[in-house]
C-alpha positions as CSV (number, residue, x, y, z in Angstrom):
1,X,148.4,105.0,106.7
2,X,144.9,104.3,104.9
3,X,143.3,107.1,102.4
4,X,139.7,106.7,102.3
5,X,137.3,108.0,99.9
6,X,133.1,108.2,100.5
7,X,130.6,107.9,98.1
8,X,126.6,107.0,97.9
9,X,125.5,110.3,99.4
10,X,122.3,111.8,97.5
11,X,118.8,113.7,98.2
12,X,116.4,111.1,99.6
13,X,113.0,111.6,101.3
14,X,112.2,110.9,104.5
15,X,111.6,107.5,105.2
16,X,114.0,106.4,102.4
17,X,117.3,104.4,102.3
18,X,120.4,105.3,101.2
19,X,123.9,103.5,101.5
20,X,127.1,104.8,101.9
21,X,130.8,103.1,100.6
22,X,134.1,104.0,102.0
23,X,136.9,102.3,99.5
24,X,140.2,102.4,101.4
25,X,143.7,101.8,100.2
26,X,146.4,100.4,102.3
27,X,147.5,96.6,103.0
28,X,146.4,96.2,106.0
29,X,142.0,97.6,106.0
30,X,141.3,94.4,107.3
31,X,143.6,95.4,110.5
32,X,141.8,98.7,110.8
33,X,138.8,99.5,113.3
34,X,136.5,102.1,111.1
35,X,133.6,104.2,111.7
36,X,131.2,106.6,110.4
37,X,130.9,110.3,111.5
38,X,128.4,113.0,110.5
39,X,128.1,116.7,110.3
40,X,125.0,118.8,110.4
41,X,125.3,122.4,109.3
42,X,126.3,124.4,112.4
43,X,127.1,121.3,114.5
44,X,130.0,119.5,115.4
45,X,131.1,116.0,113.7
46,X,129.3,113.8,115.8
47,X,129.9,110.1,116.2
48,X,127.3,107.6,114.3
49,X,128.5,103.8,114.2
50,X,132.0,101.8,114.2
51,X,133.3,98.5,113.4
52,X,135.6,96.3,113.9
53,X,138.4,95.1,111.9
54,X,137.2,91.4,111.5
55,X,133.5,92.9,111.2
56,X,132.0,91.4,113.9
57,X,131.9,94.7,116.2
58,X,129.6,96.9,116.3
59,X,128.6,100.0,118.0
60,X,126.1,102.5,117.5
61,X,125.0,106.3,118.5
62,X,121.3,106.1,120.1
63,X,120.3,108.0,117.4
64,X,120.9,105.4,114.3
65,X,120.3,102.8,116.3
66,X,118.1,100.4,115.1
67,X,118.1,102.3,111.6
68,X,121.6,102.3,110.4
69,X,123.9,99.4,110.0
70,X,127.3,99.4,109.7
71,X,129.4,96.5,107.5
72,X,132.5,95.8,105.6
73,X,133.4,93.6,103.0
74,X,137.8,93.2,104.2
75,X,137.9,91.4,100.4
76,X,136.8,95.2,98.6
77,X,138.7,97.2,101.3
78,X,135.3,98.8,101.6
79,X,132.9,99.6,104.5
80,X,129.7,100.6,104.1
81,X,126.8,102.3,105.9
82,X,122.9,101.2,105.1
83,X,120.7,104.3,106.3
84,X,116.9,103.2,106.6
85,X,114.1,105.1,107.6
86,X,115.8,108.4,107.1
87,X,114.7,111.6,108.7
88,X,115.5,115.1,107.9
89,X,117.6,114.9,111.3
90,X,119.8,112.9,109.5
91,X,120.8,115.8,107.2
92,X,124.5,116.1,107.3
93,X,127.9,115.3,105.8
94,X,129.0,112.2,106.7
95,X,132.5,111.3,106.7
96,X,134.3,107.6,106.6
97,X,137.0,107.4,109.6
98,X,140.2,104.8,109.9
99,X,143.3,104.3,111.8
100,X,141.3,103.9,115.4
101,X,143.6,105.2,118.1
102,X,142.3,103.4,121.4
103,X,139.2,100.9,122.2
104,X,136.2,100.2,119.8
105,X,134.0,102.0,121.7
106,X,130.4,103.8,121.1
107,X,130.8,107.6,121.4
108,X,133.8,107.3,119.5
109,X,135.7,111.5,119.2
110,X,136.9,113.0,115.7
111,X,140.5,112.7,118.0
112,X,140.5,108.7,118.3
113,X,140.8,108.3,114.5
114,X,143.9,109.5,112.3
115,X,142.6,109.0,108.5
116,X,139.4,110.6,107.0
117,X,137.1,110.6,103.9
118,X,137.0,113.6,102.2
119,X,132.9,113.5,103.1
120,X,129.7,112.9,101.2
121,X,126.3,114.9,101.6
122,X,123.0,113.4,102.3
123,X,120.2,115.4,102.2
124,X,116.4,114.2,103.8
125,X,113.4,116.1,102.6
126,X,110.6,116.3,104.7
């Protein structure tokens, strides 16, 4: 089992950057397909990008795309998310995932993944 824990969040206007770092401890991160969830108030946990285990997979929701990237150093047991051209769409709690159950896939669900961040907020002002 991995435990992950988020950090990086922050208030940011729109247009800003922010990036997000998800330290994990286990022996095997490098092993582990990972992705990056988020959370608007009132919403579901929606998918937003994954990766794959030796870091050169990666997937995307259409609406990050092009803004977001998704990486992951295997040496720091760390992934990390670099947000760019934020908008206050991108408002929400966004939450590391590990332990993939099933295919690297886009549209990853909340069910494929069996270890989760405890969650960090990022805010975008308009």
């Amino acid at each position: 089992q991995v435990q992950l824990v988020e950090s990086g969040g922050g208030l940011v206007q729109a247009g800003g950057s922010l990036r997000l770092s998800c330290v994990a401890s286990g022996r095997t991160f490098d092993f582990y397909d990972m992705g990056w969830f988020r959370q608007a108030p009132g919403k579901e946990r929606e998918f937003a990008a994954a990766i794959g285990g030796s870091g050169h997979y990666t997937y995307y929701a259409d609406s990050v795309k092009g803004r977001f990237t998704i990486s992951r150093d295997n040496a720091k047991k760390t992934m990390y998310l670099q947000m760019n051209s934020l908008k206050p769409e991108d408002t929400a709690v966004y939450y590391c995932a590990g332990d993939l159950r099933g295919r690297l896939r886009v549209g990853l669900r909340v069910i494929d993944f069996g270890a989760w961040g405890q969650g960090t907020q990022v805010t975008v002002s308009s």
